[in-house]
PDB file of N, H, CA, C and O in Angstrom:
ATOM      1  N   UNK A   1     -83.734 -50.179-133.105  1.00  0.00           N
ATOM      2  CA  UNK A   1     -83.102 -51.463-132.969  1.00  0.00           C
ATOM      3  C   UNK A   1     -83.684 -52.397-134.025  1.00  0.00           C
ATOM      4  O   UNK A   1     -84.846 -52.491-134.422  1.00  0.00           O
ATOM      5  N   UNK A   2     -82.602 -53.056-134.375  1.00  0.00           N
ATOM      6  H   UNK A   2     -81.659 -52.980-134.053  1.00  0.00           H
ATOM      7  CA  UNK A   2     -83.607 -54.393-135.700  1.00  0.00           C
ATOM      8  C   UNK A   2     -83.684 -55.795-134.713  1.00  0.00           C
ATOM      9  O   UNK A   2     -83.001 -56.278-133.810  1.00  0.00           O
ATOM     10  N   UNK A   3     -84.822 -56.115-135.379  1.00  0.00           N
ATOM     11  H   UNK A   3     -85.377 -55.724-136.113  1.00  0.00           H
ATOM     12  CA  UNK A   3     -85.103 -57.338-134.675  1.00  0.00           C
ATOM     13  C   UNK A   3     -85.013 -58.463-135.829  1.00  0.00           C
ATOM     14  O   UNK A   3     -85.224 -57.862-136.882  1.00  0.00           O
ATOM     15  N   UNK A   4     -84.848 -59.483-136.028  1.00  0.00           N
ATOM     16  H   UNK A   4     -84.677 -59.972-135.173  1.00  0.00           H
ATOM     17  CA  UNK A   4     -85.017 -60.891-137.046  1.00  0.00           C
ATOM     18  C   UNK A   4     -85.833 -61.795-136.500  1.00  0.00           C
ATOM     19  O   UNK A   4     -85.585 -62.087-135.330  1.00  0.00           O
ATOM     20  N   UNK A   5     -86.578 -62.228-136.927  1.00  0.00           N
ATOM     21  H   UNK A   5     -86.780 -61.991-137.877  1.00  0.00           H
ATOM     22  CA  UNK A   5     -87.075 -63.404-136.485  1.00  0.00           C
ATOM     23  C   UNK A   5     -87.388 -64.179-137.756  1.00  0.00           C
ATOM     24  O   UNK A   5     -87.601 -63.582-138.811  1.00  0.00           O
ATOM     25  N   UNK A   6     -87.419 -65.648-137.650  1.00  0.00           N
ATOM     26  H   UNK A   6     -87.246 -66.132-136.793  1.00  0.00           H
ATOM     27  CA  UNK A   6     -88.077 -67.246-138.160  1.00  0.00           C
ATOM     28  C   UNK A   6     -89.106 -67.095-138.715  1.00  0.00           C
ATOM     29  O   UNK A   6     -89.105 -65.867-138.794  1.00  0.00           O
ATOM     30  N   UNK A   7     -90.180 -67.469-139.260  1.00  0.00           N
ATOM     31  H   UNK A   7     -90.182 -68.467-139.196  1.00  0.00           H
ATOM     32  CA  UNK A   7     -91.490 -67.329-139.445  1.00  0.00           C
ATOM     33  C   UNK A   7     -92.009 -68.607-140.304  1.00  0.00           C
ATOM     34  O   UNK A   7     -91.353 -69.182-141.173  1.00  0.00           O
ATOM     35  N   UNK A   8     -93.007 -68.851-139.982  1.00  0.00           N
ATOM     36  H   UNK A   8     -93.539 -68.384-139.276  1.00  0.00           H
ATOM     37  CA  UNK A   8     -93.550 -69.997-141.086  1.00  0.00           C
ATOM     38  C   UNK A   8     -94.374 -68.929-142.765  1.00  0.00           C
ATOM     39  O   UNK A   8     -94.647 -69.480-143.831  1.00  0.00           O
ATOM     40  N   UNK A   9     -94.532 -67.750-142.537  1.00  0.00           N
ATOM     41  H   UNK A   9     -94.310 -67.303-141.670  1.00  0.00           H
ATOM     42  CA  UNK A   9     -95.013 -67.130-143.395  1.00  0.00           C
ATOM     43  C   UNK A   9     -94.183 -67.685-144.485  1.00  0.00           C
ATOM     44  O   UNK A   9     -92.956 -67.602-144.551  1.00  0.00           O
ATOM     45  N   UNK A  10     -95.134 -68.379-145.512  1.00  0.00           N
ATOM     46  H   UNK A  10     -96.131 -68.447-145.458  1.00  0.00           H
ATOM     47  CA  UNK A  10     -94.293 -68.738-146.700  1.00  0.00           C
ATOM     48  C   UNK A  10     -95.233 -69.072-148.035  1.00  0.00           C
ATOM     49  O   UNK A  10     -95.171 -70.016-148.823  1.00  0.00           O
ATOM     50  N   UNK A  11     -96.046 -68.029-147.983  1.00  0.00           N
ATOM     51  H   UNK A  11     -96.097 -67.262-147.343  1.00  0.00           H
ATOM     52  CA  UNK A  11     -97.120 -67.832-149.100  1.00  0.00           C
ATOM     53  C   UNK A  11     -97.578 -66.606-149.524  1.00  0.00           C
ATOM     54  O   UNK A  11     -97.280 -65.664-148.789  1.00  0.00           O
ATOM     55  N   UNK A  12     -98.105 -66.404-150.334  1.00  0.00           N
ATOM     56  H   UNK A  12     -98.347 -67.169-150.931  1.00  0.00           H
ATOM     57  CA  UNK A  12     -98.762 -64.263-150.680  1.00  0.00           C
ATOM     58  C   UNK A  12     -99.723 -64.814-149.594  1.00  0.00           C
ATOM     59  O   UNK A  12     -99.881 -63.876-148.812  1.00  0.00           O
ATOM     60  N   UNK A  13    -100.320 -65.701-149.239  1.00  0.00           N
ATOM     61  H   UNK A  13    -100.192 -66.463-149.874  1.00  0.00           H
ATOM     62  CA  UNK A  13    -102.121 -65.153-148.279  1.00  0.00           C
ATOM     63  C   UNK A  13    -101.632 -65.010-147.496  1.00  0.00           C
ATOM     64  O   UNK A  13    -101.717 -63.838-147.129  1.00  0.00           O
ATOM     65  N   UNK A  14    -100.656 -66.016-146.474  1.00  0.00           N
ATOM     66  H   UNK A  14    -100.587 -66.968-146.773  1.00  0.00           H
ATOM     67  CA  UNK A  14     -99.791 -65.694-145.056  1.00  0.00           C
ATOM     68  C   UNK A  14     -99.211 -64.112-145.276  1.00  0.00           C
ATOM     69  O   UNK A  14     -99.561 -63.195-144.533  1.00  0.00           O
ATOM     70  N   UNK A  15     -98.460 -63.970-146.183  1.00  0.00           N
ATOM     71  H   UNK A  15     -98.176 -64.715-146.786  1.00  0.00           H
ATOM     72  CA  UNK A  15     -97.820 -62.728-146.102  1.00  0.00           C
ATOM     73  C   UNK A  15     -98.823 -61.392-146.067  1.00  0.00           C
ATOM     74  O   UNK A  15     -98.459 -60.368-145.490  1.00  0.00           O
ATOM     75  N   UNK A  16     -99.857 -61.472-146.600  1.00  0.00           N
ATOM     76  H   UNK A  16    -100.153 -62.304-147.069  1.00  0.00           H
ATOM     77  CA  UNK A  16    -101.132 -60.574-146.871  1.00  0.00           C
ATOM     78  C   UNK A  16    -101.724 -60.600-145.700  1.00  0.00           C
ATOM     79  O   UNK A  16    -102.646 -59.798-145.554  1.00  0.00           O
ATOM     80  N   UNK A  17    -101.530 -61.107-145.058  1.00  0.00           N
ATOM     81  H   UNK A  17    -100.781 -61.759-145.176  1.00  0.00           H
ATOM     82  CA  UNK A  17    -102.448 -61.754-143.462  1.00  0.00           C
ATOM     83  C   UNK A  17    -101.617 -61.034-142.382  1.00  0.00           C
ATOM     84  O   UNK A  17    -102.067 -60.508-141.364  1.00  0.00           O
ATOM     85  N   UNK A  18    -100.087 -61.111-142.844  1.00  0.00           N
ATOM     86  H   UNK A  18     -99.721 -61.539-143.670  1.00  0.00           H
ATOM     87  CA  UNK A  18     -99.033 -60.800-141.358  1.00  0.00           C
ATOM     88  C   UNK A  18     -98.985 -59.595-141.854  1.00  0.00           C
ATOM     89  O   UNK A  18     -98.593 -58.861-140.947  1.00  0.00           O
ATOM     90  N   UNK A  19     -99.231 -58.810-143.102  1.00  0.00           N
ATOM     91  H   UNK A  19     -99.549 -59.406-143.839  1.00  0.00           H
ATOM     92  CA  UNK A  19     -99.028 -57.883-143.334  1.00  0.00           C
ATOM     93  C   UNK A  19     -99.323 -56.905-142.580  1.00  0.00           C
ATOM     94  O   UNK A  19     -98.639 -56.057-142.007  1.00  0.00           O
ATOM     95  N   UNK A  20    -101.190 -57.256-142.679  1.00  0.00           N
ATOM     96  H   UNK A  20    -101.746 -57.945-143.144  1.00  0.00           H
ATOM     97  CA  UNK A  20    -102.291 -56.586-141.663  1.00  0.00           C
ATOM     98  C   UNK A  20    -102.139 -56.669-140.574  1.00  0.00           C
ATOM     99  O   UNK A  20    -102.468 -55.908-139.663  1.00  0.00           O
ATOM    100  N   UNK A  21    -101.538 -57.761-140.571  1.00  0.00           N
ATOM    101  H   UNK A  21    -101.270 -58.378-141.311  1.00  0.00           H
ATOM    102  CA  UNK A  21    -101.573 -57.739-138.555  1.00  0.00           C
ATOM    103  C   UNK A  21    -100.067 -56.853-138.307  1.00  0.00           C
ATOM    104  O   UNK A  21     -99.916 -55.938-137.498  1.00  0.00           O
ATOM    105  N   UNK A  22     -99.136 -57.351-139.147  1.00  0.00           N
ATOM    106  H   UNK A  22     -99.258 -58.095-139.804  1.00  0.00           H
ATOM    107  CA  UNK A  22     -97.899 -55.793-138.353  1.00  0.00           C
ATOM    108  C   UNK A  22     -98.145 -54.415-138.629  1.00  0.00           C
ATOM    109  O   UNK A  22     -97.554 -53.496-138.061  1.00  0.00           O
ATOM    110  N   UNK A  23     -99.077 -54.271-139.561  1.00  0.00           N
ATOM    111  H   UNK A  23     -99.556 -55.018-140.022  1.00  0.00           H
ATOM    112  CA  UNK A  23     -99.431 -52.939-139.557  1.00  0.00           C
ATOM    113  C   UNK A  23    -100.049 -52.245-138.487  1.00  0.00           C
ATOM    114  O   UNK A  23     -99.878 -51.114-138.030  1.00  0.00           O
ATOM    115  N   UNK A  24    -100.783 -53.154-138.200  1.00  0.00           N
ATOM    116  H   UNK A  24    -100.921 -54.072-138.571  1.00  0.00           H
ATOM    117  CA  UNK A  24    -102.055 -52.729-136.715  1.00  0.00           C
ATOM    118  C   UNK A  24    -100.906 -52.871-135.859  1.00  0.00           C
ATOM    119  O   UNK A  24    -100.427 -51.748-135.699  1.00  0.00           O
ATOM    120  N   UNK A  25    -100.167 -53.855-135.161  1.00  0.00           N
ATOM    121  H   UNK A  25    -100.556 -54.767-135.291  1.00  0.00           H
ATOM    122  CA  UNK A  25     -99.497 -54.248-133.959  1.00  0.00           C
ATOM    123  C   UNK A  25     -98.446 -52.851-134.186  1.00  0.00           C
ATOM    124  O   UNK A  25     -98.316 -51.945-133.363  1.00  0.00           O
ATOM    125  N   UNK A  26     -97.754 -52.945-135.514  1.00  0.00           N
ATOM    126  H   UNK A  26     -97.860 -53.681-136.183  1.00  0.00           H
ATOM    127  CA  UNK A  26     -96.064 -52.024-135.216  1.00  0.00           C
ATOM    128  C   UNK A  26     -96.550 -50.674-136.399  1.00  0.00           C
ATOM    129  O   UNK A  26     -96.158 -50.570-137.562  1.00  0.00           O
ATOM    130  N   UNK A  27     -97.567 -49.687-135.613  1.00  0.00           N
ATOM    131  H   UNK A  27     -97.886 -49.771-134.668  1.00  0.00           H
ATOM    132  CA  UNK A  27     -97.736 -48.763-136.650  1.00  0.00           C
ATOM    133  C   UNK A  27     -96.247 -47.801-137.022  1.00  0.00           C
ATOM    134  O   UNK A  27     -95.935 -47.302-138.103  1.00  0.00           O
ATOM    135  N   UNK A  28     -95.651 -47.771-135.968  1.00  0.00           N
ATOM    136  H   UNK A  28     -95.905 -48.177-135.089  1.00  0.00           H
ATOM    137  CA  UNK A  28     -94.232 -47.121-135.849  1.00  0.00           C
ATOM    138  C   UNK A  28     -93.116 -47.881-136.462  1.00  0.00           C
ATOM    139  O   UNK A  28     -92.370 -47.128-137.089  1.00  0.00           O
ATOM    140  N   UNK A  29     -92.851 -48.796-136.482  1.00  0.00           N
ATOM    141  H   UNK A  29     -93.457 -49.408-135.973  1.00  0.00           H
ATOM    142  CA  UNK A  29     -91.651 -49.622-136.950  1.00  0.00           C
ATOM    143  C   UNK A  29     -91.940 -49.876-138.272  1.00  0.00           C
ATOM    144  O   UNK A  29     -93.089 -50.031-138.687  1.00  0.00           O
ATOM    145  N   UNK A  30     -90.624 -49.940-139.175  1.00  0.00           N
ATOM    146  H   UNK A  30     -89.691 -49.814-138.838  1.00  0.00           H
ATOM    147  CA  UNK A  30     -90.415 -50.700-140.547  1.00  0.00           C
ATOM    148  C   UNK A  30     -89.983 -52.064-140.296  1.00  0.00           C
ATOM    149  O   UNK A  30     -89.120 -52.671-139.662  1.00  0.00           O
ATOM    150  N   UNK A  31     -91.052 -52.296-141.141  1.00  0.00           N
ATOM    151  H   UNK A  31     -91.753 -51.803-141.655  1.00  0.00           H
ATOM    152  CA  UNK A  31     -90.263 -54.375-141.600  1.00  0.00           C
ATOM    153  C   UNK A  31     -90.563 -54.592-142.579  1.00  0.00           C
ATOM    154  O   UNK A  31     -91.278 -53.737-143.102  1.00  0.00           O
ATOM    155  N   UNK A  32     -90.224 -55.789-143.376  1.00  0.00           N
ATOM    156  H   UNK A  32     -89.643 -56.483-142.952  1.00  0.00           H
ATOM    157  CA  UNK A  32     -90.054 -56.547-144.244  1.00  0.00           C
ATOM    158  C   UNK A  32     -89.841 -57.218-144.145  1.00  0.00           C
ATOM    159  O   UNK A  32     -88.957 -57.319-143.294  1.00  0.00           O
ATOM    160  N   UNK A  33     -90.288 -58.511-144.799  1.00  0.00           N
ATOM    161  H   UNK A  33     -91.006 -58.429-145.490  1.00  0.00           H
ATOM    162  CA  UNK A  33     -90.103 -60.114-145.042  1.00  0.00           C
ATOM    163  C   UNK A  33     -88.753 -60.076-145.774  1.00  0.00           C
ATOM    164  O   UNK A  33     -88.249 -59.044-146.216  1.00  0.00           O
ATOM    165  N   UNK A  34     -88.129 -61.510-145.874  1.00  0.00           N
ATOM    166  H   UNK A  34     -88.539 -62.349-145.516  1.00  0.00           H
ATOM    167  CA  UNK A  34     -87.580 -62.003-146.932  1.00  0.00           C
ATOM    168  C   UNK A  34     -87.771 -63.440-147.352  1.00  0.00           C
ATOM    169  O   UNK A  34     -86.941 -64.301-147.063  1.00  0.00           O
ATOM    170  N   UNK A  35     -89.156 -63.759-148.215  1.00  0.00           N
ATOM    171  H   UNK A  35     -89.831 -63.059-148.450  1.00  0.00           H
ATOM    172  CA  UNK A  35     -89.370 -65.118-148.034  1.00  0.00           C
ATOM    173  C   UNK A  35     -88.387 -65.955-148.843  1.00  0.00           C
ATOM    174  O   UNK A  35     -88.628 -67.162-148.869  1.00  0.00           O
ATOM    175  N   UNK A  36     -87.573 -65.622-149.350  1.00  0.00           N
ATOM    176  H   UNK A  36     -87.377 -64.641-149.329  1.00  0.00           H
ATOM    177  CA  UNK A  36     -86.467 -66.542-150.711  1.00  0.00           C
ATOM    178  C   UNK A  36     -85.639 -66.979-149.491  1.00  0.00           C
ATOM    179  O   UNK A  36     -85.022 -68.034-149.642  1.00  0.00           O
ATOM    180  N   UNK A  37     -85.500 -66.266-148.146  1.00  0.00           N
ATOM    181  H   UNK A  37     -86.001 -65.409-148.023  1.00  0.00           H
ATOM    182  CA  UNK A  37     -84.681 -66.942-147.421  1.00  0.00           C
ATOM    183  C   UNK A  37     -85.191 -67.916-146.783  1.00  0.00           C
ATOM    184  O   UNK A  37     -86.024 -67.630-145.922  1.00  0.00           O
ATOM    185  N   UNK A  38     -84.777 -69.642-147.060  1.00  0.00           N
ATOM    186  H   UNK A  38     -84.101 -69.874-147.759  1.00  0.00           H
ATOM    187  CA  UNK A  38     -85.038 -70.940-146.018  1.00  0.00           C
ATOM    188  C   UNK A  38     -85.842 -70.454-145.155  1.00  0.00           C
ATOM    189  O   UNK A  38     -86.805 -71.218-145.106  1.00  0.00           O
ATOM    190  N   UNK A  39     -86.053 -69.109-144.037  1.00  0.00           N
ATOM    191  H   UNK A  39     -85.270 -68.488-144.077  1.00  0.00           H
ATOM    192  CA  UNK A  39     -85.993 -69.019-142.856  1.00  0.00           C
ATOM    193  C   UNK A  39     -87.606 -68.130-142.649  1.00  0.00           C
ATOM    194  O   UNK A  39     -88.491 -68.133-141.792  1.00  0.00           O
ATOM    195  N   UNK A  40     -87.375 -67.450-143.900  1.00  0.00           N
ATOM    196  H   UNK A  40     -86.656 -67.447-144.596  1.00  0.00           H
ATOM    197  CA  UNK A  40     -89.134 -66.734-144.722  1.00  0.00           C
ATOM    198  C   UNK A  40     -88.468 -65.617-143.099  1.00  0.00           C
ATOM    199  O   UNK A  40     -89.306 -65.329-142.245  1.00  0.00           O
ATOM    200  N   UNK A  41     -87.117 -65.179-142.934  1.00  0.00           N
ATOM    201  H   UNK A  41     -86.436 -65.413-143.628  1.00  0.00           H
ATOM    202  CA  UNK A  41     -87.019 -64.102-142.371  1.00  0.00           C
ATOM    203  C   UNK A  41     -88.316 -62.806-142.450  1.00  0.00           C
ATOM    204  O   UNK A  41     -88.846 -62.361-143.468  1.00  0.00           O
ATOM    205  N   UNK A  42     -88.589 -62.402-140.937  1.00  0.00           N
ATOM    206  H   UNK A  42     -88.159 -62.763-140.110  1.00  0.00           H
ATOM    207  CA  UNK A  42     -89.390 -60.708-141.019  1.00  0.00           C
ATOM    208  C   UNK A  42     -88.186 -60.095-140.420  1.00  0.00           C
ATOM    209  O   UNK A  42     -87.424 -60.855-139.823  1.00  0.00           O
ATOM    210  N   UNK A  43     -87.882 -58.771-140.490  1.00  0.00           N
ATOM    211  H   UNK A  43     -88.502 -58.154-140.975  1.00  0.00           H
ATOM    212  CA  UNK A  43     -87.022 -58.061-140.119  1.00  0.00           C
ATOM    213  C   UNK A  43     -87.693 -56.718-139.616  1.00  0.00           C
ATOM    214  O   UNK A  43     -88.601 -56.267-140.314  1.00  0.00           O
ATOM    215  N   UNK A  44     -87.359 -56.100-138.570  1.00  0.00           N
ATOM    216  H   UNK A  44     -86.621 -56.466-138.003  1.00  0.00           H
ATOM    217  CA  UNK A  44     -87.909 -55.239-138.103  1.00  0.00           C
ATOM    218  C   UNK A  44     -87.181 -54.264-137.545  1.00  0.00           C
ATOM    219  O   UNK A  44     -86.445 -54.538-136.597  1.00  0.00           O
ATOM    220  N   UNK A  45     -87.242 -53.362-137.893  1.00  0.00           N
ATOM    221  H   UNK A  45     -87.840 -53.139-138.664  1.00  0.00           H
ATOM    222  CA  UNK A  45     -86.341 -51.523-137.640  1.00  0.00           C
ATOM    223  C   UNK A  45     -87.851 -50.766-136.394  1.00  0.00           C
ATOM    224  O   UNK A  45     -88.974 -50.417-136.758  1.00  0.00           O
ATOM    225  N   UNK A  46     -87.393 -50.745-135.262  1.00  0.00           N
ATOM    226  H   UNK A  46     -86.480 -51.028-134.967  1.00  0.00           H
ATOM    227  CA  UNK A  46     -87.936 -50.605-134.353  1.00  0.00           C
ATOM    228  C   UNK A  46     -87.541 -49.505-132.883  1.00  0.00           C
ATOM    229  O   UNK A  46     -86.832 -49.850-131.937  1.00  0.00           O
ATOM    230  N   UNK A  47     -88.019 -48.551-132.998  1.00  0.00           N
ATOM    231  H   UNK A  47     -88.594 -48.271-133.766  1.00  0.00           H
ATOM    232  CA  UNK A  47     -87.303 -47.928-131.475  1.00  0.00           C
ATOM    233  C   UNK A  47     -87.817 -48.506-130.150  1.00  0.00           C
ATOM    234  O   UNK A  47     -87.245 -48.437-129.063  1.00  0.00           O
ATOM    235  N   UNK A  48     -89.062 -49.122-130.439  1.00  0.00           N
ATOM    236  H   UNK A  48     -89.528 -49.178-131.323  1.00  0.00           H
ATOM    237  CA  UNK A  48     -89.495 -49.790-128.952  1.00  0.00           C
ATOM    238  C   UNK A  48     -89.103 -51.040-129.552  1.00  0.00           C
ATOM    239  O   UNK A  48     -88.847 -51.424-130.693  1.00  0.00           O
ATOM    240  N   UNK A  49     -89.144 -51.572-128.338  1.00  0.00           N
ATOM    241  H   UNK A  49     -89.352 -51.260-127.411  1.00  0.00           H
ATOM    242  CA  UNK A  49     -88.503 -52.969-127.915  1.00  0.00           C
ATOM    243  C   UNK A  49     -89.737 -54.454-128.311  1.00  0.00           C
ATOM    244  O   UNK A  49     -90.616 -54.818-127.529  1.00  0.00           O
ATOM    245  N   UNK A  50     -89.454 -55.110-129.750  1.00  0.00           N
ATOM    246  H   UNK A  50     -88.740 -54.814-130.385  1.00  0.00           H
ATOM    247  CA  UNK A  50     -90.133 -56.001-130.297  1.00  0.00           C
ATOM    248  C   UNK A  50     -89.561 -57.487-128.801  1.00  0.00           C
ATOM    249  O   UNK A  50     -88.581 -57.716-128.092  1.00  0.00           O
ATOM    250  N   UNK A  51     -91.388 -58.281-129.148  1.00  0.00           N
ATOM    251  H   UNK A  51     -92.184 -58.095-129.724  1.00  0.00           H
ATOM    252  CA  UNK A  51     -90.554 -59.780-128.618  1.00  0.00           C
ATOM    253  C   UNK A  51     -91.570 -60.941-129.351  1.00  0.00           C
ATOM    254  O   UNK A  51     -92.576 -60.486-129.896  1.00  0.00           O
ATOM    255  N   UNK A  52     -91.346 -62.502-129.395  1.00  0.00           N
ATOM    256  H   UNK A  52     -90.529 -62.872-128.953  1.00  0.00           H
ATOM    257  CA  UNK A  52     -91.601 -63.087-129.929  1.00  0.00           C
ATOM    258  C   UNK A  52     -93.308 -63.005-129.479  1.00  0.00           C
ATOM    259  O   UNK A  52     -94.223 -63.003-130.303  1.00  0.00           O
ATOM    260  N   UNK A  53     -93.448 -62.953-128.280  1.00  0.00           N
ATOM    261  H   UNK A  53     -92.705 -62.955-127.610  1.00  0.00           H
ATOM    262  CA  UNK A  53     -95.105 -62.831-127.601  1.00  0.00           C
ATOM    263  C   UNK A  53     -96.073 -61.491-127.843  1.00  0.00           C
ATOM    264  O   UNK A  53     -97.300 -61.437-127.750  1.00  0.00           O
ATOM    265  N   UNK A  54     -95.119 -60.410-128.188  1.00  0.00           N
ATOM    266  H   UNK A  54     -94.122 -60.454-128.263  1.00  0.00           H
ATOM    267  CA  UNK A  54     -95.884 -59.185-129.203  1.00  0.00           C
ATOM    268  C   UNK A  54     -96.872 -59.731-130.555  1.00  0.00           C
ATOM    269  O   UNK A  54     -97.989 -59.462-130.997  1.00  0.00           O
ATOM    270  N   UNK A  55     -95.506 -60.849-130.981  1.00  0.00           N
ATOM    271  H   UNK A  55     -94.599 -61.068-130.622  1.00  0.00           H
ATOM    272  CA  UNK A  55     -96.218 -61.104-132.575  1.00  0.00           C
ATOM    273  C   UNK A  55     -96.708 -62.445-132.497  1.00  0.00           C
ATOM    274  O   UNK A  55     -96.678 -63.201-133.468  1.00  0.00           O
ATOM    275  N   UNK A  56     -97.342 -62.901-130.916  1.00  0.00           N
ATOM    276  H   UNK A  56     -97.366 -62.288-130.127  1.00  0.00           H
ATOM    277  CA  UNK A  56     -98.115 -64.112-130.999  1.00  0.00           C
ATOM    278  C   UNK A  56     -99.221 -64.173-131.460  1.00  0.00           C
ATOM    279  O   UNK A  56    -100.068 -63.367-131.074  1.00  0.00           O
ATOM    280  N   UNK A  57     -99.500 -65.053-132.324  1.00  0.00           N
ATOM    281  H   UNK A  57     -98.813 -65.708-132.637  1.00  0.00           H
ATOM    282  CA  UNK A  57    -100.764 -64.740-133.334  1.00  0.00           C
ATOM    283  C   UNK A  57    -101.014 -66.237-133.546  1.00  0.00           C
ATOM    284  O   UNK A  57    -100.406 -67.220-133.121  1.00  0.00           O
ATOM    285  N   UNK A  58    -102.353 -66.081-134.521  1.00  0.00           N
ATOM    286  H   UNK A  58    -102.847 -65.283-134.866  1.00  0.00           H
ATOM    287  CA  UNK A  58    -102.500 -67.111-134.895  1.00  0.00           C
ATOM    288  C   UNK A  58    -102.634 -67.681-136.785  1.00  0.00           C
ATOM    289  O   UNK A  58    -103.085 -68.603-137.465  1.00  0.00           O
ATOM    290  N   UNK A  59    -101.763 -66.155-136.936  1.00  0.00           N
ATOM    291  H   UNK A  59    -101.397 -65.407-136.383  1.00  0.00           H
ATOM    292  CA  UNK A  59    -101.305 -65.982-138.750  1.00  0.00           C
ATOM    293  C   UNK A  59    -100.329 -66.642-138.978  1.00  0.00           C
ATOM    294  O   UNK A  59    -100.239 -67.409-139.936  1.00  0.00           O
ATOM    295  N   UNK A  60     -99.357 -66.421-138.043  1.00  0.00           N
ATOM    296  H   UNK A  60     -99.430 -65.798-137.265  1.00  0.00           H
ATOM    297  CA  UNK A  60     -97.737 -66.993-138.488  1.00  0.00           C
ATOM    298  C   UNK A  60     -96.665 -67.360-137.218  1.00  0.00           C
ATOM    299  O   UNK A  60     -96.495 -66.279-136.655  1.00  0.00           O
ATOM    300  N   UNK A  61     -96.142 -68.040-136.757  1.00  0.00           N
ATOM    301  H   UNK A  61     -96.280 -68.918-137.215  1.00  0.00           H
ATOM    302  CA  UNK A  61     -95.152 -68.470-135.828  1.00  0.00           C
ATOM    303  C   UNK A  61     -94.396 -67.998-136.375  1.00  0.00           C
ATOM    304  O   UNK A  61     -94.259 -67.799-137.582  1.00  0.00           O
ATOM    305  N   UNK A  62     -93.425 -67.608-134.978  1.00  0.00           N
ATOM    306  H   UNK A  62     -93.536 -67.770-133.997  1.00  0.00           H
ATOM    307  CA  UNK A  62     -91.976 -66.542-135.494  1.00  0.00           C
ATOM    308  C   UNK A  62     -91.184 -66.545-133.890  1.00  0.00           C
ATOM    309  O   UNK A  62     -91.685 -66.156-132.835  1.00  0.00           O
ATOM    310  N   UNK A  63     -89.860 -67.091-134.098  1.00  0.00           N
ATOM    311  H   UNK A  63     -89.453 -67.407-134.955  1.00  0.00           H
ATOM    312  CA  UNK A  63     -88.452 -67.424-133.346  1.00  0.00           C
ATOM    313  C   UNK A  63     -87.888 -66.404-133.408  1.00  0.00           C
ATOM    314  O   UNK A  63     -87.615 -66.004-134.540  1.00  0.00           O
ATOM    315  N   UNK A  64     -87.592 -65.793-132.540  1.00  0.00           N
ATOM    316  H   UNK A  64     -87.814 -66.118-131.621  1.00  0.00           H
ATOM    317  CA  UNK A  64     -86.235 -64.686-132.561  1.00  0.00           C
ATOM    318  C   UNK A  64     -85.100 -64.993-133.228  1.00  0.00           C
ATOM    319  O   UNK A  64     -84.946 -66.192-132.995  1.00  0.00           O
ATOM    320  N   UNK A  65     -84.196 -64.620-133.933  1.00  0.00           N
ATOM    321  H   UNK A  65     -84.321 -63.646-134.122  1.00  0.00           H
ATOM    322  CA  UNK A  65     -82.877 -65.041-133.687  1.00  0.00           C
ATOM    323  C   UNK A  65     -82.418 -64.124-133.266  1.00  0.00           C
ATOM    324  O   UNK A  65     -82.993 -63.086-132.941  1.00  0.00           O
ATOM    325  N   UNK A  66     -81.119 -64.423-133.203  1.00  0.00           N
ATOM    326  H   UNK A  66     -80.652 -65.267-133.468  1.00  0.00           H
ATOM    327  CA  UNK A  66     -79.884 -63.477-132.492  1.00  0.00           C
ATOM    328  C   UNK A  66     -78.557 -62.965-133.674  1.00  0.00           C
ATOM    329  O   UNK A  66     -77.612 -62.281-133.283  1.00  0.00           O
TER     330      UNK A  66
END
């Protein structure tokens, strides 16, 4: 399942920071940023079920969308 979410990640150190932390949190799932988008979109290709309180941290805030 893909997930989208919001993010304030909108720098290389933030991105270098959430990097590490989705690596550890989603060793199974693919993602990628897209920071050129307004929205500094993460996108996530996932068979278990992502939610905004998985990726509560204190690197980057991140909104679901739909």
């Amino acid at each position: 399942m893909i997930y989208v979410f919001k993010t304030t990640v909108d720098s290389k150190s933030k991105f270098e920071s959430a990097s590490a932390l989705l690596h550890e949190l989603l060793p199974n799932a693919t993602w990628n940023f897209d920071l050129e988008d307004c929205d500094n979109i993460l996108r996530i290709d996932s068979e278990y079920e992502i939610s905004e309180s998985m990726l509560d941290n204190t690197i980057f805030d991140c909104i679901e969308l739909e």
